[in-house]
Each structure stands twice: as structure tokens, then as C-alpha cells.
MIPAMI-814553 format. One record per residue: y, x negated, z of N, C-alpha, C, CB in turn. Coordinates in steps of 0.2 Angstrom, whole numbers, plus 5000, padded with zeros to 4 digits. Glycine has a CB too. Example, Ala and Ser with C-alpha at 12.3 -4.5 7.8 and 13.67 -1.06 7.14 Angstrom:
BEGIN
497249345039497849385039498449345039497849435045;498949365035499549325036500049365039499749305029;
END
This chain:
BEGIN
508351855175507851805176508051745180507551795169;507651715184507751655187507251605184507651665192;507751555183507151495175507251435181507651445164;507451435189507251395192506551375192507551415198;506151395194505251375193505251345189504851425191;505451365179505351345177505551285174505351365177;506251285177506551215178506051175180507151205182;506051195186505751135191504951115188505751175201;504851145186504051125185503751125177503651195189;504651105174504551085167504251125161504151045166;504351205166504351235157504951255153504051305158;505351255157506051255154506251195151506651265160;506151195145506351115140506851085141506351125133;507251015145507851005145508051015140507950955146;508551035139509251035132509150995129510051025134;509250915131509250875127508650855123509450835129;507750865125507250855123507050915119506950835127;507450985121507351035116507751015110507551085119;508351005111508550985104508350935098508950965105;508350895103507850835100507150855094507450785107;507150885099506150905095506350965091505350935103;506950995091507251035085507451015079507651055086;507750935081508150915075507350865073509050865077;506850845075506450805073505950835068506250765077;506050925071505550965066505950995059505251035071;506550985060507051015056507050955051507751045061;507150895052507050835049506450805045507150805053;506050855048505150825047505250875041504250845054;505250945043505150985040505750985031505251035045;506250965032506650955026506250895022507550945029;506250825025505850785021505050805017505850745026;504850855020504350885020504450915011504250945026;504750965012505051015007505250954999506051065011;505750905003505850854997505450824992506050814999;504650814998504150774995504050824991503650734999;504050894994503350944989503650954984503051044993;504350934984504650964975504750894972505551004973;504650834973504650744971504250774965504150674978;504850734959504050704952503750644956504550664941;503750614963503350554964502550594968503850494971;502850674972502250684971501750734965502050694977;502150754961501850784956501450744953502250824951;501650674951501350624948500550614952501750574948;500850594959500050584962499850634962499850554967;499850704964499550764964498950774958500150804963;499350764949499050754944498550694946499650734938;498750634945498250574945497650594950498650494947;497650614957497250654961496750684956497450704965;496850734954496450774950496150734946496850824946;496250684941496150644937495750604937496550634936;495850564944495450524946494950534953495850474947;494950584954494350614958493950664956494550644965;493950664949493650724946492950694943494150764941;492550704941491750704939491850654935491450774936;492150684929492150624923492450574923492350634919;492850554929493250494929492750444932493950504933;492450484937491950444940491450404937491550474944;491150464934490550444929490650384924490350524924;491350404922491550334916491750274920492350364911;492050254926492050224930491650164930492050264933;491050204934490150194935490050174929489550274936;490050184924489850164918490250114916489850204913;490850104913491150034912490949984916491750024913;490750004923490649954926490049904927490949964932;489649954927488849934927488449934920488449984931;488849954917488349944908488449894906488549994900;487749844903487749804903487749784895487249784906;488249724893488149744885487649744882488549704881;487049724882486449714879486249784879485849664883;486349824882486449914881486749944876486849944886;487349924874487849944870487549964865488249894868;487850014862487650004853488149954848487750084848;488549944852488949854850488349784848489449824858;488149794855487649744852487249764851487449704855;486749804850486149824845486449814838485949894846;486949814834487349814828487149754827488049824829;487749704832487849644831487049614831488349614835;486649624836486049594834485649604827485749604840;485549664827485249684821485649654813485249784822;486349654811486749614809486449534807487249614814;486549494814486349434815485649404814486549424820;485249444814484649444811484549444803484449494814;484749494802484749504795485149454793485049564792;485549444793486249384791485749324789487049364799;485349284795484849244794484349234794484849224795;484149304790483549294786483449264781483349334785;483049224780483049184774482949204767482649144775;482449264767482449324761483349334758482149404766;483649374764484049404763484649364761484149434768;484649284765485149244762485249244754485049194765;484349224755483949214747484549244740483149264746;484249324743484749364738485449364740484449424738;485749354741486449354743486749294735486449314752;486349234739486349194734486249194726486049174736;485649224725485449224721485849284716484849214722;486249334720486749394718487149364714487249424723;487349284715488049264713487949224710488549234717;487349214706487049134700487049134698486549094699;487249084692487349084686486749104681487649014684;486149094686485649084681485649154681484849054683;485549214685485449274686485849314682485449294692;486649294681486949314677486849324668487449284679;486649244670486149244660485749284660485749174658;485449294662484449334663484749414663483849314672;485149414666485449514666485749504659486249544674;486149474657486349474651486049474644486549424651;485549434644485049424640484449474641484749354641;484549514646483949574645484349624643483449594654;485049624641485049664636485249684630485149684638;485149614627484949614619484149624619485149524615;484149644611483449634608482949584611483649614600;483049524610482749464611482349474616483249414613;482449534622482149524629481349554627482649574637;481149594622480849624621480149554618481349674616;480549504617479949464615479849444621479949414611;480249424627479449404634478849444633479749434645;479049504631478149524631477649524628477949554631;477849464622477449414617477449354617477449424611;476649334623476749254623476749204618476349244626;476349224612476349214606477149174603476249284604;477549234605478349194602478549174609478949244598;478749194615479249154619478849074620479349204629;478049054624477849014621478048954616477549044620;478348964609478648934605479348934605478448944600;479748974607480448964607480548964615480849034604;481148874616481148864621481648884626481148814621;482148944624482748964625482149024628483348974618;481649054625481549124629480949104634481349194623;480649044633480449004639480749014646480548934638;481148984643481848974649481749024655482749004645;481949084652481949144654481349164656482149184651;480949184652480049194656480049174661479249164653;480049084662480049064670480349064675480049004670;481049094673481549104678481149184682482349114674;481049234676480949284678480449274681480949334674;479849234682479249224685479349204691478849184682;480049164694480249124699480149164706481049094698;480249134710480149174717480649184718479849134723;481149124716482249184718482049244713483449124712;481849244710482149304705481549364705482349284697;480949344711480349394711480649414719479349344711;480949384724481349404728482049434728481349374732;482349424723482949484721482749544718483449454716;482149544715481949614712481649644717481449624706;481449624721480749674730481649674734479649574738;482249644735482749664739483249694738482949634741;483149714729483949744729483949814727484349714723;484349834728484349904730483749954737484149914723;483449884740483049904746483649934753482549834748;482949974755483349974763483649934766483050004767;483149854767483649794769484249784768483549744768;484349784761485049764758485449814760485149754750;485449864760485849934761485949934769485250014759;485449924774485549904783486149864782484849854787;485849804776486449754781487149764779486249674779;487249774771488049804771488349854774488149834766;487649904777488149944779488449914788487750004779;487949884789487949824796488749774795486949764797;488749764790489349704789489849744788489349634781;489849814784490449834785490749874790490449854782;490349874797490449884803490549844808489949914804;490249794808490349724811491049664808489649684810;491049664803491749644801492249674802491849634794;492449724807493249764805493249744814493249894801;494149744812494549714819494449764826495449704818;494149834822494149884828493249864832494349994825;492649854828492249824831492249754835491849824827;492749714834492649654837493049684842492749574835;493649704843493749734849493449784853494249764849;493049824849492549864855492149804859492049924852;491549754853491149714856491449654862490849684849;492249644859492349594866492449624874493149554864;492549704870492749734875492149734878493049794873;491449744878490849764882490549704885490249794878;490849644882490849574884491149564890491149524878;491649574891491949584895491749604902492249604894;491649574908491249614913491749624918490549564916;492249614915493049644920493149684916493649594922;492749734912493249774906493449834911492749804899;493249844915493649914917494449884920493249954925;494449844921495149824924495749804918495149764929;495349834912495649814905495849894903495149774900;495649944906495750014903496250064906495250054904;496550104902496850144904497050184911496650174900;496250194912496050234918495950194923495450254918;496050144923496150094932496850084931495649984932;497450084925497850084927497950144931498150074924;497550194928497850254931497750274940497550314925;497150224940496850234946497350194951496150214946;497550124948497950074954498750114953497949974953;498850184949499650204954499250244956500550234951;498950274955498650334960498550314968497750354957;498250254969498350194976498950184978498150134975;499350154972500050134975500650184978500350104970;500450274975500850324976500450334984500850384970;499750344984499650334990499850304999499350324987;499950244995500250185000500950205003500250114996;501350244999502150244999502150285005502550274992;502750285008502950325015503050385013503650305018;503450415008503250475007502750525006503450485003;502350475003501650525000501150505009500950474990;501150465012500850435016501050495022501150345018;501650525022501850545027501650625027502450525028;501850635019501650705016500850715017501850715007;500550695017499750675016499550705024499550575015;499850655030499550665035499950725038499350605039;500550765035500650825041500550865039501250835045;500450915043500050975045500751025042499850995055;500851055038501251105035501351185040500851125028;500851185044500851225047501151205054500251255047;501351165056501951135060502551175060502151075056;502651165052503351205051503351295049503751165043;502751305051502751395049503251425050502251445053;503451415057504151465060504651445057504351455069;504851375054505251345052505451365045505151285054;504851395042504851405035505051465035504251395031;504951515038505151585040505951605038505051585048;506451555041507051565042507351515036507151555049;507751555035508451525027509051535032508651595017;509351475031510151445037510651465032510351345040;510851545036511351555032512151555036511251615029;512151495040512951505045512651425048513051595052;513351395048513051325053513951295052512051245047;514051275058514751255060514551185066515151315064;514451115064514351065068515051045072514151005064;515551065069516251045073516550975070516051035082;516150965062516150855062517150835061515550805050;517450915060518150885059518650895063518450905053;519050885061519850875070520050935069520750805070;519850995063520151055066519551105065520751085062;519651185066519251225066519351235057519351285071;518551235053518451265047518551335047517951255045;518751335040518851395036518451475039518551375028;517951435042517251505043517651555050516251465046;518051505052518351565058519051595060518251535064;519051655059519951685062520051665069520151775062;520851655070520951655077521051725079521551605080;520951755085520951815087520251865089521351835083;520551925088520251965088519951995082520551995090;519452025077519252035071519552105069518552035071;519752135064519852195063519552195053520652225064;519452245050519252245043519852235040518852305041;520452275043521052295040521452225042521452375043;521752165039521852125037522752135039521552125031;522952185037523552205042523752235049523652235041;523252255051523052235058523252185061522452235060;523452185069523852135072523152095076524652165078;523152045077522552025080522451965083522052015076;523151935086523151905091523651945095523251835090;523151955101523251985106522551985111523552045105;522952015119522752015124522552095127523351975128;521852105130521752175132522252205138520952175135;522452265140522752265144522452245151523052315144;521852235153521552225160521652155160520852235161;521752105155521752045154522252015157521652015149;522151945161522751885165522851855160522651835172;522551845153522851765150523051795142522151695149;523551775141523651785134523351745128524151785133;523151785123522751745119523051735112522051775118;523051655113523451605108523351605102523351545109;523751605096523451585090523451515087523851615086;522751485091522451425090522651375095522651395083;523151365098523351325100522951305107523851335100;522351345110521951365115521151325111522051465116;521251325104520551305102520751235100520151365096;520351195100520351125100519751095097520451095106;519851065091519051035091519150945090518551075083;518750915094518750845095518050835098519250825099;517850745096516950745096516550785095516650725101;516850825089516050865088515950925092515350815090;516550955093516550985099517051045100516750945103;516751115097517351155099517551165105517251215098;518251145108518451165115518951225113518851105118;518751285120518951335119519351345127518351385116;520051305127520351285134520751345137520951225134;520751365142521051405148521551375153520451425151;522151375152522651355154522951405160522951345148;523251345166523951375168524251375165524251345172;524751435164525551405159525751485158525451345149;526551485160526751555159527051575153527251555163;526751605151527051645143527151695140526651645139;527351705133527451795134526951795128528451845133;526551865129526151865124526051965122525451805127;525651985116525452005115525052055119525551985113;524952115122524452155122524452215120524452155127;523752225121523552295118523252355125522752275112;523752425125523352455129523252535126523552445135;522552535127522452585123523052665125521552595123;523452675130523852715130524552725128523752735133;524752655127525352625127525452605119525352555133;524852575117524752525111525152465112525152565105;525452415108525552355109526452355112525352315101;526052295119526752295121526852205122526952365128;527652185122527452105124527452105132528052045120;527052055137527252045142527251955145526852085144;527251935149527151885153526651875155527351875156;526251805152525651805157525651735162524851795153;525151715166525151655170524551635166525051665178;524351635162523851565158523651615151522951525164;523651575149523451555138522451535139524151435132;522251585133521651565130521651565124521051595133;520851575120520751575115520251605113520651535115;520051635107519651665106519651655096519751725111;518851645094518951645088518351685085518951555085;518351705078517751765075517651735068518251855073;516951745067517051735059517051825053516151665055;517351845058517251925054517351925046517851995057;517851885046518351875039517651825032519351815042;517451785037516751725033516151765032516451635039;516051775039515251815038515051835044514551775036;514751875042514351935045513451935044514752025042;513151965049512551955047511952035052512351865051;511752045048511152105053510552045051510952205048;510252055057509752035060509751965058509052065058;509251925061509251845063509051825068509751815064;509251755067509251735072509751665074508651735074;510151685078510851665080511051615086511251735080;511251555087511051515092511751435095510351485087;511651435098512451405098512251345107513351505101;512451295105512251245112513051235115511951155109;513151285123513751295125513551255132513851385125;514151245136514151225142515051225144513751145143;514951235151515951265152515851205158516251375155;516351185155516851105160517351145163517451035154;517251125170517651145176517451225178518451135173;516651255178516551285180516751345186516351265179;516951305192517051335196517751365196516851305200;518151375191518751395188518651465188518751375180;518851525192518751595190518851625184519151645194;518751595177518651615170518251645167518751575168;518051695163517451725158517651685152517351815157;516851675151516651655142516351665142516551605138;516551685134515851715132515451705124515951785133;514951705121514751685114514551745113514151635112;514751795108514451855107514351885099514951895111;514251925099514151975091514552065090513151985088;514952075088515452115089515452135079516152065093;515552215081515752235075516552245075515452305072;516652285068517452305067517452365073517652355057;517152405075517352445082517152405089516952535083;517252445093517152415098516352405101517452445101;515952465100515452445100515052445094515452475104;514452405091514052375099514152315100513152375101;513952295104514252235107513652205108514652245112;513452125106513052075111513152015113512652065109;513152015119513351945121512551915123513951945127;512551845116512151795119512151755123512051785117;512851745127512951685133513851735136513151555128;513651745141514051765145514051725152513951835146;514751715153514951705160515451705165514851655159;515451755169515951775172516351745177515751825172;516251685177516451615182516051625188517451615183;515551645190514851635195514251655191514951695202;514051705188513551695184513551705177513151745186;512851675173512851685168512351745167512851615165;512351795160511951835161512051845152511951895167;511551905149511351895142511251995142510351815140;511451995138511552075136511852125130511952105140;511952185132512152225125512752285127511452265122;513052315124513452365125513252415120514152345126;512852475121512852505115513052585116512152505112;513252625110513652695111512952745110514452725104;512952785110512252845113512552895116511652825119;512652935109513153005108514052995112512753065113;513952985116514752985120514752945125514953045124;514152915125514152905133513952815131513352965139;514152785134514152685133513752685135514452635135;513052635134512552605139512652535139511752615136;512652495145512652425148511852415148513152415157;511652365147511052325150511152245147510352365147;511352235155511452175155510852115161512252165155;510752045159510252025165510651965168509352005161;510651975174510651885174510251815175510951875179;510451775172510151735172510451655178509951745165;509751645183509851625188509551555188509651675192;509551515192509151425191509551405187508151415187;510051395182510151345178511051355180509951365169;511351295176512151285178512451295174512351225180;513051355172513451355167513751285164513851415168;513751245167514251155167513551095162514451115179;513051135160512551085158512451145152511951045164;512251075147512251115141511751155137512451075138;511451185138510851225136511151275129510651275142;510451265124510551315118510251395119510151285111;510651425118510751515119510551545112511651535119;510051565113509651595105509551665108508651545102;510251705100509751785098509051785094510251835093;508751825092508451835089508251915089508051785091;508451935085508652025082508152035075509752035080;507652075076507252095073507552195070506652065077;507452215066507352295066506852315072506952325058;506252295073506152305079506452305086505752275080;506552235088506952235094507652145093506152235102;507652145100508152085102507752055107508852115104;507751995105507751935114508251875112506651895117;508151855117508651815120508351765124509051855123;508451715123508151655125508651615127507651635121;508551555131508751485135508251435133508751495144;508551395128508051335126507351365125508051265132;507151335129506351375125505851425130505551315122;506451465132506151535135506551575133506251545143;505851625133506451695133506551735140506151775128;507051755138507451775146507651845145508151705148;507451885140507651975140507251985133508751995139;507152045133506752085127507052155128505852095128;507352185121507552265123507352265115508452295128;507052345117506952385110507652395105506652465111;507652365099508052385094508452445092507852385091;508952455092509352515089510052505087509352565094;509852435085510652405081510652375074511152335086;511052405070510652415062511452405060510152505060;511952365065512652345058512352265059513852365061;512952245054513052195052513652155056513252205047;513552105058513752085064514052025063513352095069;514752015067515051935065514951915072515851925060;515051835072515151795080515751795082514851715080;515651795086516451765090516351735095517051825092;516751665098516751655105517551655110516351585104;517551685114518151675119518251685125518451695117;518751655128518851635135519251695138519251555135;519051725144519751785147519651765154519651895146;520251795157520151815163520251885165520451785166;519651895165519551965166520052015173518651955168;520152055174520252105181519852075186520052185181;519452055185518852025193518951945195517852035191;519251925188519451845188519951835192519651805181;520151745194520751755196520951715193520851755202;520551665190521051635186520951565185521751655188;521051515184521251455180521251385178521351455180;521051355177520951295171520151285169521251225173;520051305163519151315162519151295154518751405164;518651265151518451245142517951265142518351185139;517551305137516951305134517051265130516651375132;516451245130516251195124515751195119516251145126;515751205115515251235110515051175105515651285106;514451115102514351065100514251115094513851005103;513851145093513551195087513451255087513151185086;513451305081513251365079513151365075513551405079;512151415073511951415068511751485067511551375067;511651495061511451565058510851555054512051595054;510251615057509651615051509451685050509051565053;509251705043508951745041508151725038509451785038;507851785043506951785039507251795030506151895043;506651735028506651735020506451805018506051675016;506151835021505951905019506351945018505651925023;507051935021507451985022508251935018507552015032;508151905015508451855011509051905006507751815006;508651955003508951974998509452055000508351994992;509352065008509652105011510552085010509252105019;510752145011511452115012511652095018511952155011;512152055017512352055026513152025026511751985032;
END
């Protein structure tokens, strides 16, 4: 494929504004994930519900616009306060507690009471005078029409409703014409606002979740930034084998460079360097008729695997490469390799003039090549190289093109490796790939697959 066009006419995303807008969705998207599991937004989540729901409203509306003269607070206290001064009702109140009344109940219940109803004798005895007149009195003709009445009975029951500390708190409460900003529920309403206002909810609120679809898709299960002065634990130097006794630094027999145990791989700024050297040595090789014999070479590379860390079937697998000092006759290459030889994929190949993106796979006896080149771009500038291997098929893309599609029929488990040779067609020397990153992802779907 040729991405010149596309270069030129901006469909080929620069590297660096591809990345960018990777790491800002990758960023958005993780801050995303943080807010959705926050107790800051489970809280306003809750209070939402809470305070946008029917009855919050309705009660709302009502604190705020009922007027106390509505209340049954004040119907109480008025009805109360009425009674309280009525002059009847004082009357008897009064007259409950009088000495005189106390005599006269007393005295109506001896014998004696029995003469009021002969005027004949009370008339002449001035002690039961006394009494007749009292019981004739208007205090004491209005304590008999009020006691035991429904008035008296309203109003105790009114005083012992109006007297207690939880009615004058409701009644101040309806008095109040700022009483909603006195309740529960406006507290609850101003964090419900304040959680609103916050950057996190603010930000969670306005993005689109579907943004991150593709991004939710995939679980990162492989990632090597380069942040320390050596290579981590995740990679062998060499060549991969299963068998652990196996010799595995060494050089193919077609090969001019011998390949180094480490000393060829370098990491500094963030930066795997994978250097190709002049320099006469004796090294290791393998040929497959001969088996391992030592020889001399004219230049040292490098080459590293994570066969031993991890291995992976399907994904999608991605590495930001650019080779310094290009015009060097050297191959590099970023590939996925099993414990045999085949199959083989290389996701960034370069055989010191082109770069191209392919597979090697076996089909009964017989090897199949299909490989593409890819043309318009400069192995010396740095572009991200993405597999993407489904059970269906494989493509292969350059920043945000795809640049090959082939039907599926590779079903191992596959580790990375990247390294530097000079091939039989090379001539040979001083060249670095450089690698800033390598990541690994598998669909969540396939999460619980082995790999």
C-alpha cells in the first residue's frame, strides 16, 4: 500500500497527533471509569434520584408557598387563643380554683345541702344563705353550663397540644418564611448542586461514554514504556525456545551479525535502542545442517522476546518504532513468533530500503509468504505499528490506517520479539531501532481465554 496520498492530504494521522489523541482518550477514558466507581458520584447519583423525583418537588412547592394561616398549626393556636380569652372560659378556669367553690362542693356533700330546698329553713340560717346565693351566682351558674362541656374539653385538649416544645417548633417552624432553607431536604438539595459544580461530576456529566466504545472493548494486558536505564523483567535476550536449556543467543547461519547477549540493547529516554554495530567478533551460530558452530563476524546486534513473560492469541498488539541511520543496509524487525518456526508475523518489517507488514504460515509442507509493502512513509520517522488479530482475520495498520487484511488461520499463542540482522541481501552497517513503546490488548470478551 502506498499512504503517500494519504499523507499528503491528511488522512494518514501524524504520529504525533495520533498519539496524542490516544493518550487524551486513553486519559479521558480512565478518568471516566474513576468517576463511574467514585462514592463522590454514587452520592450525587442517589441525591439525583432524590431530588428530582415527584415528591421532592411537591414538598419543596409546599414549604415554600404554604402560607401559615393554612397550617393546622395555626388553626390550633388560633382556635386556642380564642378560647384562652374568652371570658366565659376564663370565668371558669377561675372559678375551678376558689375557695368559695371548694366550700360549696364540700358542703353539698353533707346532709345540710338537702335544706337549700327548703326556703323555710336556709332563709333563717345564715350559713346556708351563704350558700343558696352563691349557688344562685352567675360564677357558679357559669361553671355548671361549662364544666364538663365540649368547650372545656376543646380547650384542654387545645392546651395540651399547644403547650408542648414539639408544637412551638413546628408553629415557629411555619412562621418561618425561609423554612425551607431550614430542612433536611435543601440540605440535601445544595450538595446535590455542589456535587454538580465539581470537575469530576462536571466532566462525567457532559461526555459521551460512547467515545470510549472501542476503548472499553479492550483489557491491557502487556505495556513496556522503557521509563528505566535497563530492559525489564518481561524480556529475554535472544532467541525464544520453551526448553529453557536450549542455547539462545545466537546467530542464523545466513546472518552477517552476531547477536549479543544484551549488550546490543540499550534503553535510555524512554527508549528501547536496539544498535547494530561495526565490530569484529566471534559469536555463536546456528545451521540447521551443521548445528551450532562458533565463527567470526563483522558487526553485533540485538534481538529481545518476551516468550519466557507472555504470550498472547489474539489482540491487538502495537509498538511506536523509527530506525536512526536508516540508510544503513540493516533489517528490523517487530514481530510475533512461536516456540517453532512457524508462524510467523511481522508487524513492522524493514529490510534497509522498504518497509512492509506480513506473515509466514506452514500449509501441509509447503510455507506460504504474504507479505505487502508499504510505500509514502520513512522508516527514520516514527509511526505506531498496530496488529489487530481476531479468530476471524488479521490487519495491520500505520497510525490510523489499515494497510493489509488477510483471513485468519493462526490460532497459537504468540510472544513479541523485536530484532536487528543483517540479512544475506544486507550489507551491512551501523543502524538502531528504536522503540518508545509496546502494548498488548485483549477483547474483554475473550478475557478469560488463556493466553
Amino acid at each position: 500500500m502506498n499512504l503517500f496520498f494519504k499523507k499528503l492530504f491528511g488522512k494518514l494521522t501524524k504520529t504525533e497527533k495520533f498519539e496524542k489523541e490516544e493518550g487524551r482518550l486513553l486519559a479521558a477514558y480512565k478518568r471516566y471509569c474513576d468517576v463511574q466507581t467514585s462514592a463522590e458520584l454514587k452520592e450525587y447519583t442517589e441525591l439525583f434520584h432524590i431530588v428530582k423525583s415527584a415528591a421532592f418537588q411537591e414538598k419543596k412547592k409546599t414549604l415554600q408557598n404554604r402560607k401559615f394561616s393554612d397550617t393546622e398549626e395555626y388553626r390550633d393556636a388560633r382556635k386556642y387563643e380564642k378560647l384562652e380569652n374568652n371570658a366565659d372560659v376564663k370565668q371558669y378556669f377561675q372559678t375551678l380554683v376558689s375557695p368559695s367553690l371548694k366550700e360549696y362542693l364540700e358542703f353539698k356533700k353533707t346532709p345540710d345541702y338537702e335544706k337549700l330546698g327548703d326556703p323555710n329553713i336556709w332563709k333563717t340560717d345564715e350559713r346556708l344563705s351563704q350558700f343558696k346565693a352563691y349557688e344562685k351566682s352567675a360564677e357558679f351558674k357559669n361553671f355548671e353550663r361549662l364544666n364538663g362541656s365540649y368547650i372545656i374539653k376543646e380547650y384542654e385538649k387545645l392546651r395540651n397540644i399547644v403547650t408542648t416544645d414539639e408544637f412551638k417548633q413546628r408553629k415557629a417552624f411555619w412562621e418561618n418564611k425561609d423554612r425551607w432553607k431550614t430542612t433536611e431536604e435543601y440540605k440535601q438539595e445544595q450538595r446535590f448542586y455542589e456535587l454538580q459544580r465539581t470537575e469530576s461530576i462536571l466532566f462525567y456529566e457532559k461526555t459521551n461514554p460512547k467515545e470510549f466504545q472501542k476503548l472499553d472493548e479492550w483489557k491491557l494486558t502487556f505495556e513496556d514504556t522503557f521509563d528505566g536505564n535497563t530492559l525489564s523483567n518481561q524480556w529475554s535476550q535472544g532467541n525464544y525456545h520453551r526448553a529453557q536449556s536450549l542455547k539462545r543467543i545466537y546467530s542464523l547461519a545466513n546472518e552477517k551479525q552476531a547477536t549479543t547477549d544484551g549488550s546490543n540493547v540499550q534503553v535510555t529516554n524512554s527508549t528501547m535502542n536496539i544498535n547494530t554495530l561495526s565490530e569484529r567478533v566471534k559469536g555463536l551460530t546456528w545451521d540447521p545442517s551443521k548445528g551450532f558452530f562458533s565463527k567470526e563476524f563483522a558487526f553485533t546486534s540485538g534481538a529481545v522476546n518476551t516468550g519466557d513473560f507472555f504470550q498472547q492469541r489474539y489482540g491487538k498488539i502495537q509498538a511506536k518504532i523509527r530506525i536512526v541511520n536508516k540508510k544503513s543496509d540493516v533489517s528490523h524487525a517487530f514481530w510475533l513468533g512461536t516456540d517453532g518456526k512457524l508462524p510467523h508475523i511481522n508487524i513492522f518489517a524493514y529490510n534497509g530500503k522498504e518497509i512492509s507488514v506480513g506473515l509466514c504460515t506452514l500449509q501441509g509442507n509447503e510455507v506460504k509468504k504474504d507479505r505487502d509493502v508499504i510505500k509514502g512513509i520513512s522508516a527514520e520517522n516514527y509511526y505506531v505499528y498496530t496488529l489487530e488479530w481476531t479468530p476471524q482475520e488479521i490487519v495491520w495498520k500505520v497510525n490510523n490506517i489499515t494497510v493489509k487484511k488477510v483471513k485468519n488461520n493462526i490460532s497459537s499463542a504468540m510472544y513479541l520479539a523485536f530484532n536487528s540482522f543483517i540479512g544475506p541481501n544486507n550489507e551491512g552497517g551501523n543502524a538502531t531501532m528504536q522503540v518508545e513503546w509496546v502494548k498488548a490488548y485483549l477483547p474483554k470478551s475473550m478475557v478469560t481465554i488463556k493466553h
